[in-house]
C-alpha positions as CSV (number, residue, x, y, z in Angstrom):
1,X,4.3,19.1,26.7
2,X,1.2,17.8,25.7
3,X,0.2,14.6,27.5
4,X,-0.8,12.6,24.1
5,X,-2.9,9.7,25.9
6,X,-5.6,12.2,26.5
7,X,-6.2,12.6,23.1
8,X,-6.8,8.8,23.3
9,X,-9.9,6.5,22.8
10,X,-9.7,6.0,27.1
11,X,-10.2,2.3,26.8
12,X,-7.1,2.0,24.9
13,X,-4.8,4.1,26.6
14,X,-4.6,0.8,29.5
15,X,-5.4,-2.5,27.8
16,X,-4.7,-5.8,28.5
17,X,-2.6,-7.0,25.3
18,X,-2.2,-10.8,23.8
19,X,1.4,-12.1,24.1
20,X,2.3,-14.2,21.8
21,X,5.8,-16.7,22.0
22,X,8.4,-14.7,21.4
23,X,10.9,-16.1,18.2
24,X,13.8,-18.6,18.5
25,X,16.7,-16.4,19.0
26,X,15.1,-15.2,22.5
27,X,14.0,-18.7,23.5
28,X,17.5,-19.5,23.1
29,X,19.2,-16.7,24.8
30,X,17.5,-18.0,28.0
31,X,18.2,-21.2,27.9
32,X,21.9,-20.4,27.0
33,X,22.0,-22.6,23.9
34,X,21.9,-21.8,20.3
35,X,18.4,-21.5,18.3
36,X,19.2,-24.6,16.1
37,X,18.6,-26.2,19.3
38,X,15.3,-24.7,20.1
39,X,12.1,-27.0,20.1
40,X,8.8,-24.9,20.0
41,X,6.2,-26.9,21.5
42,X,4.7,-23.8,22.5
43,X,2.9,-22.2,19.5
44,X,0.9,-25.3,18.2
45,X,3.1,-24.9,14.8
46,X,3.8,-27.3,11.7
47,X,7.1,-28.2,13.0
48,X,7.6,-29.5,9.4
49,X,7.1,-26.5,7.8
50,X,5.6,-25.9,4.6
51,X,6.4,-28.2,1.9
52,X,8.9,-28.0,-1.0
53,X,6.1,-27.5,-3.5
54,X,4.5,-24.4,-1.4
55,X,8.3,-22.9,-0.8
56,X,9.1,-23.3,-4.5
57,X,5.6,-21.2,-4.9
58,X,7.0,-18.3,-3.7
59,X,10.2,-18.2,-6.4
60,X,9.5,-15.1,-9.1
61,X,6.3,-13.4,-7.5
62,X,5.5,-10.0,-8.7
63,X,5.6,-8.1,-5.2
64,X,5.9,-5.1,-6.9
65,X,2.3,-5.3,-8.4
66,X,-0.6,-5.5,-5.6
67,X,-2.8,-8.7,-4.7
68,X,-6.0,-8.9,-6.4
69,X,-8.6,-7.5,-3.6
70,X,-11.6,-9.7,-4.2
71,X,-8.8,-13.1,-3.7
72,X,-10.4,-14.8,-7.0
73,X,-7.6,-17.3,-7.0
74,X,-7.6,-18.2,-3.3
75,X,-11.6,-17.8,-3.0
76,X,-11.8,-20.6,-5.7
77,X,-9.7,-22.7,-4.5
78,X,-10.8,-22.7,-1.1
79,X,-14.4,-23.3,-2.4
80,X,-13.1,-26.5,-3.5
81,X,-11.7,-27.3,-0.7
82,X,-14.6,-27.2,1.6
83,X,-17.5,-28.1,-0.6
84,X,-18.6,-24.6,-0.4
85,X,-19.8,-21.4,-3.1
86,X,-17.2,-19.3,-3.8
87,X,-19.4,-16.9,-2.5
88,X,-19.1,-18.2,0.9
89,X,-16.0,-18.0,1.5
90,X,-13.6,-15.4,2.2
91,X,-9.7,-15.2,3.4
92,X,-8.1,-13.0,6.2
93,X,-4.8,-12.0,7.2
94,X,-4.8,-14.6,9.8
95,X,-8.0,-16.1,11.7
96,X,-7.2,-13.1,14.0
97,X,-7.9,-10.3,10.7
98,X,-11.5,-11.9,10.8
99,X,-12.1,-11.9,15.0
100,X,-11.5,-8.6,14.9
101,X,-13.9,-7.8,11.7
102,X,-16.7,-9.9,13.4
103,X,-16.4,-7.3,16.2
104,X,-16.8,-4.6,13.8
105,X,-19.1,-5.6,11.7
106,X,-21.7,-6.9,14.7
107,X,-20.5,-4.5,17.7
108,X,-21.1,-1.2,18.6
109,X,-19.8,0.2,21.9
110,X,-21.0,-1.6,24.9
111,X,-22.4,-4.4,22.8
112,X,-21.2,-7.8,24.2
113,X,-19.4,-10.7,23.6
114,X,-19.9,-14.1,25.0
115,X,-16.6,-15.9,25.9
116,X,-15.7,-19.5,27.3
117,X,-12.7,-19.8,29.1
118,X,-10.2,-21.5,29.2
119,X,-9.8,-20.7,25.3
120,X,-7.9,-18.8,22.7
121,X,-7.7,-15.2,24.3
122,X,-7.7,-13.4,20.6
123,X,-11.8,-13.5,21.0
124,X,-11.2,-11.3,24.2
125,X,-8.3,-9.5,23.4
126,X,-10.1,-8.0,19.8
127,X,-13.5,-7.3,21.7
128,X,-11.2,-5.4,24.0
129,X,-9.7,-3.3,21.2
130,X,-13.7,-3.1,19.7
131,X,-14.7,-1.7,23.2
132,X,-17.3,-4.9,23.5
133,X,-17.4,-5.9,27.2
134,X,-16.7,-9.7,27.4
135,X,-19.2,-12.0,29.3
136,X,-17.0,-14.7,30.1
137,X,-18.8,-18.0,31.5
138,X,-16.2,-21.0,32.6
139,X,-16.1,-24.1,31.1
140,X,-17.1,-27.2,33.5
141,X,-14.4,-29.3,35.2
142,X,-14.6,-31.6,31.5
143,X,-14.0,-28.4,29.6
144,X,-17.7,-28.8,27.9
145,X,-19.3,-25.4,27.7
146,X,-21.1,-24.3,30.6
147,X,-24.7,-24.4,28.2
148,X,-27.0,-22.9,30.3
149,X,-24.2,-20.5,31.7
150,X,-24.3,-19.2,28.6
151,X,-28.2,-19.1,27.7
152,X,-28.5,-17.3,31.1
153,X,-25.6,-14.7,30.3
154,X,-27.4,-13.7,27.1
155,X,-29.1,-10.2,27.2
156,X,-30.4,-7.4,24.6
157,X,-27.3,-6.2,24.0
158,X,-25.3,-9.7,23.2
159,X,-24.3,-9.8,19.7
160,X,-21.5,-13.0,19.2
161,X,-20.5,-15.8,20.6
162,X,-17.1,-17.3,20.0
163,X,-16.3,-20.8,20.3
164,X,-13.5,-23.1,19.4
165,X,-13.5,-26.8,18.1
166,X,-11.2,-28.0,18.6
167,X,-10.9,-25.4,21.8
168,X,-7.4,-24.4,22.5
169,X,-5.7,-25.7,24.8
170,X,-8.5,-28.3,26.1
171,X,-8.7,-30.4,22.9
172,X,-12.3,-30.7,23.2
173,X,-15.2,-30.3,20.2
174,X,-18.4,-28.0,20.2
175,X,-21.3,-31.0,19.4
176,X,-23.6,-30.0,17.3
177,X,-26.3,-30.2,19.6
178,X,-25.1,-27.1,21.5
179,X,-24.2,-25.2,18.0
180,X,-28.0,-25.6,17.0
181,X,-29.0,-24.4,20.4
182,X,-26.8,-21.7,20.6
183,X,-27.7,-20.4,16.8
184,X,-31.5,-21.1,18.0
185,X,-30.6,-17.7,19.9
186,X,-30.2,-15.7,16.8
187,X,-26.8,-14.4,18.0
188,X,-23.8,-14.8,15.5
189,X,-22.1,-18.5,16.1
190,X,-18.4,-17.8,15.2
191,X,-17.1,-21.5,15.5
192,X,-12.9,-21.5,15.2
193,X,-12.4,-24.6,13.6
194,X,-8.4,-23.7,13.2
195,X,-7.5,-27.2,13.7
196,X,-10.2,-29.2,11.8
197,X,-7.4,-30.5,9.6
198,X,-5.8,-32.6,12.8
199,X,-9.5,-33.8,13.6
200,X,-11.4,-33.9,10.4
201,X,-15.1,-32.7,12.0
202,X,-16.9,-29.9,11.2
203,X,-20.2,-28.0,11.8
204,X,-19.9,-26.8,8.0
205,X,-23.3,-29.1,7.9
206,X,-25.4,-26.4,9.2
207,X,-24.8,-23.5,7.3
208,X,-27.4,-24.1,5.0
209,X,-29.7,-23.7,7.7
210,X,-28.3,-20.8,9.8
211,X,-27.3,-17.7,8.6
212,X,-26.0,-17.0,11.7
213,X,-23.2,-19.2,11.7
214,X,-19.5,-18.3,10.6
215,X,-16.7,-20.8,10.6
216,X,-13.1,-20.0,10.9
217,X,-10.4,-21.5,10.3
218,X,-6.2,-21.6,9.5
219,X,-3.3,-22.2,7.4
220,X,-0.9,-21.8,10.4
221,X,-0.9,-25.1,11.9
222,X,-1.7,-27.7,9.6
223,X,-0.4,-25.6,5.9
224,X,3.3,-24.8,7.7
225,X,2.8,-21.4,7.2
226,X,2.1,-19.3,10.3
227,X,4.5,-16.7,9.3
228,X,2.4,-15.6,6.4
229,X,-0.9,-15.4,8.1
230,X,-3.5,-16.7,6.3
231,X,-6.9,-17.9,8.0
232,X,-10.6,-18.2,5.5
233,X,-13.9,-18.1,6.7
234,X,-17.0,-19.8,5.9
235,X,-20.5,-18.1,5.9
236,X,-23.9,-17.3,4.7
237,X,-23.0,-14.8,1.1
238,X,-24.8,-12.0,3.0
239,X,-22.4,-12.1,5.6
240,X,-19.4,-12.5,3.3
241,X,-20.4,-10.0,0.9
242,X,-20.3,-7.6,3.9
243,X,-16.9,-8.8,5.3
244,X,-15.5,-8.3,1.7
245,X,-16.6,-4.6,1.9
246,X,-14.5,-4.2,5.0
247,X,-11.8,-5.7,5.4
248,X,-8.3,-3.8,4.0
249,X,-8.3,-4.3,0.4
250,X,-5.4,-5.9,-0.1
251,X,-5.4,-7.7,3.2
252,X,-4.0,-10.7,1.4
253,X,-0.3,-10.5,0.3
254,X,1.0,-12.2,-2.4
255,X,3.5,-14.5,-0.9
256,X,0.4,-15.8,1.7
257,X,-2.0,-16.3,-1.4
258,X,0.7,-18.1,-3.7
259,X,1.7,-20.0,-0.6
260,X,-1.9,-20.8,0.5
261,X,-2.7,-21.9,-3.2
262,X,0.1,-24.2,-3.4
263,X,-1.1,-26.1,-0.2
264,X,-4.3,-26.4,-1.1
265,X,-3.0,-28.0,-4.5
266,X,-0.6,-30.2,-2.6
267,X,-2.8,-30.7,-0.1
268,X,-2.2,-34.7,0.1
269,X,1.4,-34.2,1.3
270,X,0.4,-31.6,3.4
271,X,-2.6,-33.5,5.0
272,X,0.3,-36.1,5.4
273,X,2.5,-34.3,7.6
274,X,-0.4,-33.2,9.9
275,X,-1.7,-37.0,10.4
276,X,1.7,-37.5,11.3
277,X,1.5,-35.2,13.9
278,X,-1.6,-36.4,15.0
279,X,0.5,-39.7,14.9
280,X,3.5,-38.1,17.6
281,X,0.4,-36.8,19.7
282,X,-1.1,-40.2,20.5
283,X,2.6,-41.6,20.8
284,X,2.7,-38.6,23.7
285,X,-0.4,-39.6,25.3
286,X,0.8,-43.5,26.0
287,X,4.0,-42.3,27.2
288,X,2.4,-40.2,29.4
289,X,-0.2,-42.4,30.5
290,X,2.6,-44.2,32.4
291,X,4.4,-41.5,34.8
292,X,3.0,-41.0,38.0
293,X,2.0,-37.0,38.7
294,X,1.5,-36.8,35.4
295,X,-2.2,-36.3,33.4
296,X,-3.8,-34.9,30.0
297,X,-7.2,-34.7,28.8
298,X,-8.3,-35.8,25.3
299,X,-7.4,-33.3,22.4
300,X,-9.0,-33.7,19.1
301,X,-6.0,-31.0,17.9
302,X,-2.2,-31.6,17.4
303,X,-1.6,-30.6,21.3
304,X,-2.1,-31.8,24.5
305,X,-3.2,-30.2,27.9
306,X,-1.2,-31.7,30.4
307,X,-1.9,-31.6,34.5
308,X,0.8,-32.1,37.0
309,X,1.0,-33.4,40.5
310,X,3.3,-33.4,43.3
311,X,5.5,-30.4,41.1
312,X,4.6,-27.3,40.0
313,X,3.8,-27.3,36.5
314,X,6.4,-23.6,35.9
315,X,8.8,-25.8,37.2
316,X,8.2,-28.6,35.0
317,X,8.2,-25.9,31.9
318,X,11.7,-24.3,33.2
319,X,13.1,-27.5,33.5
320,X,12.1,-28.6,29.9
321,X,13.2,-24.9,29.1
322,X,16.6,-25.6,30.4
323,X,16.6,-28.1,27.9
324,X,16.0,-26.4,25.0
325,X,12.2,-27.7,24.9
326,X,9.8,-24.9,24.7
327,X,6.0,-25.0,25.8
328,X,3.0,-23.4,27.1
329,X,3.0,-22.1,30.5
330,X,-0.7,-20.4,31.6
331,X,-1.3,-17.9,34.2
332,X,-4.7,-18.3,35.1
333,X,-6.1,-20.3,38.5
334,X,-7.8,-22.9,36.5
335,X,-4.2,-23.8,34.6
336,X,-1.6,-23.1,36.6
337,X,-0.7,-26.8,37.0
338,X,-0.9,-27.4,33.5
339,X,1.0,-27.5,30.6
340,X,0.1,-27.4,27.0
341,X,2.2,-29.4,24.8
342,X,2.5,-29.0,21.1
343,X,3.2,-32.4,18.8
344,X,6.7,-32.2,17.3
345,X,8.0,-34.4,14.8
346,X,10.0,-38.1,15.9
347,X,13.2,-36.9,17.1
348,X,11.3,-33.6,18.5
349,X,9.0,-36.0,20.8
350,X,12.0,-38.7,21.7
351,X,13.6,-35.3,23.1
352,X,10.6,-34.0,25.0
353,X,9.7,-37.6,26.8
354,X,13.6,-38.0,27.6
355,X,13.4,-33.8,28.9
356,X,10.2,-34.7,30.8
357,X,11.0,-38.3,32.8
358,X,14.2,-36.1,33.7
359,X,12.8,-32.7,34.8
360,X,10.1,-35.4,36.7
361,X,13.0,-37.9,38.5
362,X,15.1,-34.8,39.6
């Protein structure tokens, strides 16, 4: 039989993939309880939902006629939103739809990417996939970027740099100080600004002077509607004009437009539900503040990093996980005694404190 991998592109045939959380139903068949009973503190996820105004949005679509391809609706009302031309602005299929057309649109094979770790792994994950070699220069011990690391890692064949700010899981902003130095470089800036909605800052200031620069950002966390993917980006009209051109025509469905829409016309009560959750993160941070072995590091986002000494942080995260309480357990030297912890609603956070002074007194 033929072997088929050999008719593949080689650095595909062995890649190192992205895993996301898996759904409710699994995280309940581990813990032996039933998914009601789940708590996902593990995906950074509106634990609210979307709401009634952006379900009721999604009664009597036509799904039997396609999306409009050039998002007029969506492209106008996001222009409202962030102040910008409707010409700068343009929606993916998720803030992961538009990683992965930055790589295609600035990368050719063996073209790099610059990457800061600890971070959101999509930026390495999708330069993978785009055959880009990733340059990836650690944060410092505060989670800052590693400036000069960076400057020095930069060669004739560097093309992006990805950056969030928030950064996941840290918590920690870009300033823009190092955004203008970085752009200074004439490399693309691609600054994930998924959870500006929890923080409210923005580098959107500078893209009248740098073409260079591309924000990105999400309905997934603050909107309620992760399912549907749908992530926008902001950017100089050359550069959207050229992502228009190729991304999938109708990348856009039309349950994720009319759903998108409706937040963005609602968007007091939805704004409303994210403050609260910025609300239930602070209440986490004083309760944490008191245990002993126990740590976190500002977040300007609706999660927290949290450090643990004396126990092993994967036992800390099966022992919440025996109790139905679900978070985010990393692999990598740098985390492995930490936890990052996604801000429920009330009840959700009176469960996790009680979960963690147990899993911590036993």
């Amino acid at each position: 039989m033929t072997d088929i991998t050999k008719l593949m592109r080689p650095h595909l045939v062995k890649v190192a993939t992205y895993h996301g959380v898996d759904p409710s139903e699994e995280l309940a068949r581990s813990a032996g309880i039933r998914p009601e009973e789940v708590i996902r503190l593990n995906a950074n996820e509106n634990p609210y939902g979307a709401p009634q105004q952006v379900v009721d949005a999604l009664s009597g679509l036509s799904i039997h006629l396609y999306p409009d391809p050039e998002q007029r609706k969506l492209r106008a009302k996001l222009a409202e939103y962030t102040g910008q031309p409707v010409g700068r602005v343009m929606a993916g299929a998720g803030g992961d739809e538009i990683i992965d057309l930055l790589l295609r649109l600035f990368t050719e094979p063996g073209q790099k990417l610059i990457d800061c770790e600890p971070t959101f792994g999509m930026y390495s994950f999708c330069a993978r996939i785009a055959d880009a070699p990733v340059i990836m220069v650690p944060r410092n011990d505060d989670w800052s970027i590693d400036l000069d690391g960076v400057l020095a890692a930069i060669d004739d064949q560097t093309r992006l740099i990805f950056l969030a700010s928030p950064n996941n899981p840290t918590g920690n902003l870009l300033t823009e100080a190092e955004a203008r130095t970085l752009l200074d470089t004439g490399l693309v800036l691609a600054v994930d600004e998924t959870y500006y909605e929890f923080c409210g800052k923005t580098l959107c200031g500078l893209l009248d002077e740098y073409e260079n620069l591309v924000i990105l950002r999400s309905f997934s966390k603050w909107a309620g509607i992760a399912g549907l993917r749908v992530g926008y980006c902001i950017g100089s009209e050359t550069l959207i004009r050229h992502l228009m051109d190729i991304k999938q025509p109708y990348n856009i469905n039309v349950a994720a437009e009319a759903a998108a829409i409706a937040a963005l016309d609602n968007r007091e009560a939805v704004l409303e539900r994210a403050q609260t959750l910025v609300e239930q993160r602070k209440r986490l941070e004083k309760t944490l503040a008191g245990l002993d072995g126990v740590s976190f590091w500002p977040s300007e986002g609706n999660f927290l990093l949290c450090r643990f000494e004396g126990r092993s942080a994967k036992d800390v995260y099966e022992g919440l996980g025996k109790r139905g309480i679900f978070v985010r357990l990393f692999s990598t030297d740098r985390l492995k005694d930490s936890l990052r912890i996604s801000a429920g609603t009330p009840e959700q956070t009176d469960r996790l404190i009680a979960a963690v002074k147990e899993v911590l007194n036993g």
